[in-house]
C-alpha positions in Angstrom: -18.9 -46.9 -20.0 -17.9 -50.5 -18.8 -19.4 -51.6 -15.3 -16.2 -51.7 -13.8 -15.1 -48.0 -14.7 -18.5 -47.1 -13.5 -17.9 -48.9 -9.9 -14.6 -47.2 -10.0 -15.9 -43.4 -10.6 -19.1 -44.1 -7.9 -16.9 -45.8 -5.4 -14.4 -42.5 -5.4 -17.3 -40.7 -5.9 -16.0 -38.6 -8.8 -19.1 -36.3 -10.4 -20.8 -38.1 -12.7 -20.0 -35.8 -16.2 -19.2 -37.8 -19.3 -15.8 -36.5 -19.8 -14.6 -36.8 -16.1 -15.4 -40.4 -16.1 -13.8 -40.9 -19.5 -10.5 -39.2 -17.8 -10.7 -41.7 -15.2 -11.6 -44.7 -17.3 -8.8 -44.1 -19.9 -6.2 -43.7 -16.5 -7.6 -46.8 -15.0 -7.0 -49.0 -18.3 -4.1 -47.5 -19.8 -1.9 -46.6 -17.0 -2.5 -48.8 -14.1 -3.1 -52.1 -13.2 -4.8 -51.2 -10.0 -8.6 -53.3 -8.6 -11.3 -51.2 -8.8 -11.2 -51.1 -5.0 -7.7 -49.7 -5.1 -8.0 -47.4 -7.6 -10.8 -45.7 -5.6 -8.4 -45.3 -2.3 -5.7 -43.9 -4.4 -8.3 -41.0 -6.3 -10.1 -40.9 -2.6 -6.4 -39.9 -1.1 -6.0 -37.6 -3.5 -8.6 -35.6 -2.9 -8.3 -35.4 0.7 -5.3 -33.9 -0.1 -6.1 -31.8 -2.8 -9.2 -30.8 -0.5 -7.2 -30.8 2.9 -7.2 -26.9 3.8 -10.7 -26.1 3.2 -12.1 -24.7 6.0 -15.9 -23.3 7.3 -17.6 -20.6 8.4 -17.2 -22.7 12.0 -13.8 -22.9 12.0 -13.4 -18.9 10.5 -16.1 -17.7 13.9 -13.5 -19.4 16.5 -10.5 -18.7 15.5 -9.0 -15.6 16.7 -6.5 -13.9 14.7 -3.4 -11.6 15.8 -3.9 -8.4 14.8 -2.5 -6.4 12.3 1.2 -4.8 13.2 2.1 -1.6 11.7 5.8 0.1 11.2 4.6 3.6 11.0 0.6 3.4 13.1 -2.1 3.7 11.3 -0.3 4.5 7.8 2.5 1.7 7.2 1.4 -2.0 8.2 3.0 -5.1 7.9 3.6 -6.9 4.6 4.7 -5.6 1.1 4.0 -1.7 0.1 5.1 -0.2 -3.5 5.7 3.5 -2.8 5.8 5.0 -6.5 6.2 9.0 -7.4 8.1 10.6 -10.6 11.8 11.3 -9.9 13.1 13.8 -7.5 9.7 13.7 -5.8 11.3 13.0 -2.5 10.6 9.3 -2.0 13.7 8.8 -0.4 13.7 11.9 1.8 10.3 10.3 3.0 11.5 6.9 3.2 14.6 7.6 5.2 11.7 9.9 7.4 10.0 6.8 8.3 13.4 4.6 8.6 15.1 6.8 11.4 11.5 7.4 13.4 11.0 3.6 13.6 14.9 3.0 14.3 14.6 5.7 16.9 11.3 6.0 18.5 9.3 9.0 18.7 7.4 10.8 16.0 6.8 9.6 12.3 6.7 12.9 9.4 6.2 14.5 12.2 3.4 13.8 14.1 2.3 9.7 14.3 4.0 8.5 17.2 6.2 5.2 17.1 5.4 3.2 20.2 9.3 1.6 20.8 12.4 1.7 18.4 12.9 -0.9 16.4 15.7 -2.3 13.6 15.0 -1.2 10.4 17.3 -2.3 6.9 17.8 0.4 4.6 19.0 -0.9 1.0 20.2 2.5 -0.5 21.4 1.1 -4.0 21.2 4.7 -5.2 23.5 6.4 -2.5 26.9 5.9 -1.1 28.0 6.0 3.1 28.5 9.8 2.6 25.2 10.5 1.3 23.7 8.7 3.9 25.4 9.7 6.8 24.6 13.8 5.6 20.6 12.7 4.9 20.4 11.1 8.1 22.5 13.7 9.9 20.1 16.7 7.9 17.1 14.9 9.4 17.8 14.1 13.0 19.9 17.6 13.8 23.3 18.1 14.6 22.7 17.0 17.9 21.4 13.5 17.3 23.2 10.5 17.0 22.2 8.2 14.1 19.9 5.3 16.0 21.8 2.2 16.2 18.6 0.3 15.2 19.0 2.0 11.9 21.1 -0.6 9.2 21.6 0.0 5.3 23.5 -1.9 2.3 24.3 0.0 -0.3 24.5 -2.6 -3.0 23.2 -5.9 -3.7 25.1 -8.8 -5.8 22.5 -9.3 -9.0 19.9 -11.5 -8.9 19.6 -11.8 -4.6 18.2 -8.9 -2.9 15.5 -11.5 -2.1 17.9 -13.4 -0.9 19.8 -10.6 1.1 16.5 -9.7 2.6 15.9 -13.3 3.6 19.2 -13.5 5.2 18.9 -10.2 7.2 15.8 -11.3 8.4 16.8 -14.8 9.4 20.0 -12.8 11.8 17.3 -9.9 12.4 13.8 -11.7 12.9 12.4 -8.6 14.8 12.8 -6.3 11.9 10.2 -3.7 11.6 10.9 -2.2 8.3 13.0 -2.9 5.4 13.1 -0.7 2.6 14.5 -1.5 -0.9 15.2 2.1 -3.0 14.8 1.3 -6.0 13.2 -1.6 -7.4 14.8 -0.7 -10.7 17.9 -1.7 -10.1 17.4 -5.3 -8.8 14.4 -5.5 -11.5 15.7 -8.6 -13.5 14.5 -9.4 -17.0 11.9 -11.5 -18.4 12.8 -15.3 -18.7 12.4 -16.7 -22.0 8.6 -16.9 -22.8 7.8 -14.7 -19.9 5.4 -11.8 -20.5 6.6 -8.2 -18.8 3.3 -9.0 -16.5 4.4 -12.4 -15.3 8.0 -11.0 -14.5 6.4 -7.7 -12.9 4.2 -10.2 -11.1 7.0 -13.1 -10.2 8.9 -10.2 -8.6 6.6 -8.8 -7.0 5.2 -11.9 -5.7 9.2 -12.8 -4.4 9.2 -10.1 -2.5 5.4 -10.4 -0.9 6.4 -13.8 0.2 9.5 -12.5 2.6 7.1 -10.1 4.0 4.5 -13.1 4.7 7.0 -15.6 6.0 8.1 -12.7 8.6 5.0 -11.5 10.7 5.3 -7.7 12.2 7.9 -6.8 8.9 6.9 -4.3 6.8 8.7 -4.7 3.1 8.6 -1.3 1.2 9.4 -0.9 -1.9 10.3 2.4 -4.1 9.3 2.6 -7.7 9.2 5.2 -10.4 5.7 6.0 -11.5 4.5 5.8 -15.1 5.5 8.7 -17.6 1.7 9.2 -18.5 -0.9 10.7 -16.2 -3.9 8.6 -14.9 -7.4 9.2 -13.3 -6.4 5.8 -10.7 -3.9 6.8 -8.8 -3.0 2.9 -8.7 -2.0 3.0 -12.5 0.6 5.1 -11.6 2.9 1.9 -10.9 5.2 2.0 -13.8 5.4 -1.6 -15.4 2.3 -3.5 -15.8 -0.9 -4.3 -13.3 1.2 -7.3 -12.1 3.3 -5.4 -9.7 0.6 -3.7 -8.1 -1.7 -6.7 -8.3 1.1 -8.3 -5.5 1.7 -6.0 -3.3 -0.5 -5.4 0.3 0.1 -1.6 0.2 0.2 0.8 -2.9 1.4 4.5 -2.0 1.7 7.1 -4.2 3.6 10.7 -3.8 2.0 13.3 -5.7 4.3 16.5 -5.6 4.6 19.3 -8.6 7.8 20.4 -9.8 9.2 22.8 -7.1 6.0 22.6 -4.7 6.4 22.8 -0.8 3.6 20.3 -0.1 2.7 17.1 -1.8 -0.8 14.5 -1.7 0.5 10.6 -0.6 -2.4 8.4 -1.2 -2.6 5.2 0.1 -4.9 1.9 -0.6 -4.6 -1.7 0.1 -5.5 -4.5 2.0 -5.1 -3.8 5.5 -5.3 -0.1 4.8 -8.2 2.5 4.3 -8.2 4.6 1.4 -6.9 7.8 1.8 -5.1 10.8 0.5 -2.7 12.7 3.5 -1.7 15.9 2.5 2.0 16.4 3.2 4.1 19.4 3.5 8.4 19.7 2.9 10.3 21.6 5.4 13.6 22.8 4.4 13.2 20.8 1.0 14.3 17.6 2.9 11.6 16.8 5.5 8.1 15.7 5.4 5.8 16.1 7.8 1.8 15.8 7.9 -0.4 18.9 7.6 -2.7 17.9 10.9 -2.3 16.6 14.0 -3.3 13.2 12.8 -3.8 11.4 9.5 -7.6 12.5 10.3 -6.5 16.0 9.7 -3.9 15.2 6.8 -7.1 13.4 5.2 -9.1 16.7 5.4 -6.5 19.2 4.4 -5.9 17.0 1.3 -9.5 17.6 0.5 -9.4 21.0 1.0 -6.5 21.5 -1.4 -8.4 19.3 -4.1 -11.1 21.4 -3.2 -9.3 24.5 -4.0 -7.4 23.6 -6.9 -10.8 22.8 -9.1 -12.4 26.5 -7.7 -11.2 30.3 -7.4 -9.2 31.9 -4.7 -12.3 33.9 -4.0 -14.8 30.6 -3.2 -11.7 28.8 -1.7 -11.9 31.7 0.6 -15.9 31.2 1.3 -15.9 28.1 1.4 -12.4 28.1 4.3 -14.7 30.9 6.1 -18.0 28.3 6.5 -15.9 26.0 7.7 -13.8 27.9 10.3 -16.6 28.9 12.0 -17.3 27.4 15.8 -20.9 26.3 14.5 -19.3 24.8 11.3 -22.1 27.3 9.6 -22.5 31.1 8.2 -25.6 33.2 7.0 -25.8 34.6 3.9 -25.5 38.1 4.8 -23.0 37.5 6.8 -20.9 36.2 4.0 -22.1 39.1 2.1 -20.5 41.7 4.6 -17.3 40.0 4.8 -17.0 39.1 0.7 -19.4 41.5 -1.3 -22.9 41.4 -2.4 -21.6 39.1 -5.4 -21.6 36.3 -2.5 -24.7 35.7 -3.6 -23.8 34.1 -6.8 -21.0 32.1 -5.3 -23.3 30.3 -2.7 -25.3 29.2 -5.6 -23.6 27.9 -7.9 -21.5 25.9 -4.9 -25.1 25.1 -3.2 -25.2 23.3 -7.1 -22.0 21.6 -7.2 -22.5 20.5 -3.6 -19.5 22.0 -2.4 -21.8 23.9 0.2 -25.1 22.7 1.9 -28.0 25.2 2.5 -29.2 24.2 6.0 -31.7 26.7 6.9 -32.8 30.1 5.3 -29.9 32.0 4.2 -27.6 29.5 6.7 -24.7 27.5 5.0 -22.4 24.8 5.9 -19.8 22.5 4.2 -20.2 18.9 4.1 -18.2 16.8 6.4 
């Protein structure tokens, strides 16, 4: 290297690797006709502004940050969530659930409590205005007005929901929820030379950027789950990992064919994961099995529980745990169940199900 192309790389204090200073040697004498002492400023500015928003632990310990806003408390926070489930699981029926509590105040599925109303944006692009007006009418009672707070499109021209969102939100800034039902019929093809992950993930990452440019909105999004099953519930997302890699919030309805109740868990960012069990009233209405997402949590676990044992240990297991001292003795059990107890309390005692805290005294872990 020439002394002037090394003054030039110390000067802007560029690293001292062989084929950095090459890059910069080859720039200097085939592209510009810059002094050393100006090509240093110019490679100097740029990286201060390459470098610019780097910040510090220092600047991270004072800064104070607003905190997180949620739609629905505790379960539906601000930014994008992908609600996913097979067809006719009742995504919608929950969606418009959440929609009319926020637009109306009062309580969510049933139980969390919305602190104010607040608008919400329904885009229905699988329903018509009479289908909506009898879902919304099934849900509140005959005796309750729709909210006026609640607002829904029913179609979208191709190509711009993002753009419809935008525009709702720039009119409606203090949106709380907008829901888009179903991604599949906005989802737009892959460019030419675009993989089906760098669509899935330049969608998904249109829509997380509405929900970041508007603080307090919380963007859902339905989506039709994968055909095949899968031990991570967040493979469930049919398309490919780059839909779920941009969203904030992944939900997941879990409901059998025909079943009354159903499993939603939830992951993401801002979220704790959890599994809420949920049951349907009347085929249309969702509400949580608890009085709080605390007690959704444990009656989902109970229901794993019991699906993976017999009715018979469901039953032991249901009578430990009802007890005031969250324990029972053995020959207690016995009386109640049989002397075949005995064999249960074992085997569970093995699996862990159970906990032996004293002689003959069990309890199930918390």
């Amino acid at each position: 290297m020439s002394e002037q192309a090394e003054r030039i790389v110390t000067s802007a204090g560029i690293p001292a690797d062989p084929h950095t200073r090459l890059t910069v040697l080859e720039t200097h004498t085939s592209h510009t006709s810059h002094t050393v002492e100006e090509m240093a400023a110019i490679l100097r500015e740029e990286d201060d502004e390459l470098l610019a928003d780097v910040r510090d632990g220092t600047w991270l310990n004072k800064t104070e940050f607003a905190p997180i806003q949620w739609a629905v408390p505790g379960l539906v926070p601000e930014g994008l969530t992908i609600l996913v489930g097979p067809p006719k699981a009742g995504k919608s029926w929950l969606l418009a659930n959440l929609l009319l509590s926020v637009a109306a105040g009062g309580k969510s599925i049933g139980v969390l409590q919305i602190p104010e109303p607040k608008k919400v944006l329904y885009l229905a692009l699988e329903d018509g205005d009479r289908r909506m007006q009898s879902r919304c009418r099934t849900l509140l009672g005959a005796s309750e007005d729709i909210p006026e707070n609640f607002h829904y499109k029913t179609s979208v021209p191709p190509g711009k929901v993002v753009r419809v969102i935008e525009a709702w939100m720039r009119r409606h800034p203090d949106t709380s929820m907008v829901v888009l039902d179903t991604l599949g019929k906005v989802m737009p093809q892959a460019m030419q030379g675009e993989s089906s992950y760098q669509r899935d993930y330049r969608v998904g990452g249109d829509l997380k950027k509405v929900a970041d440019d508007n603080p307090g909105l919380a963007l859902i999004v339905i989506h039709h789950d994968r055909k095949a099953a899968s031990e991570d519930f967040v493979d469930s997302v049919s398309g490919t990992n780059g839909l779920a890699g941009s969203a904030d919030t992944i939900m997941v309805l879990a409901r059998k064919r025909k079943a009354t109740n159903a499993v939603l868990h939830v992951t993401g960012r801002d979220v704790p994961e959890e599994e809420y069990a949920l049951d349907l009233h009347d085929g249309v209405n969702w509400v949580l099995d608890g009085t709080d997402l605390m007690d959704a949590a444990a009656a989902a676990a109970r229901r794993q529980e019991s699906e993976t044992i017999s009715d018979k240990s469901a039953q032991i297991i249901d009578y430990i745990r009802s007890q005031p001292s969250g324990q029972a003795g053995a020959k207690e059990l016995a009386d109640k169940f049989g002397s075949g107890v005995y064999e249960y309390l074992r085997r569970h005692s093995d699996a862990g199900r159970i906990l032996k805290v004293g002689r003959g005294v069990y309890a199930v872990p918390s």
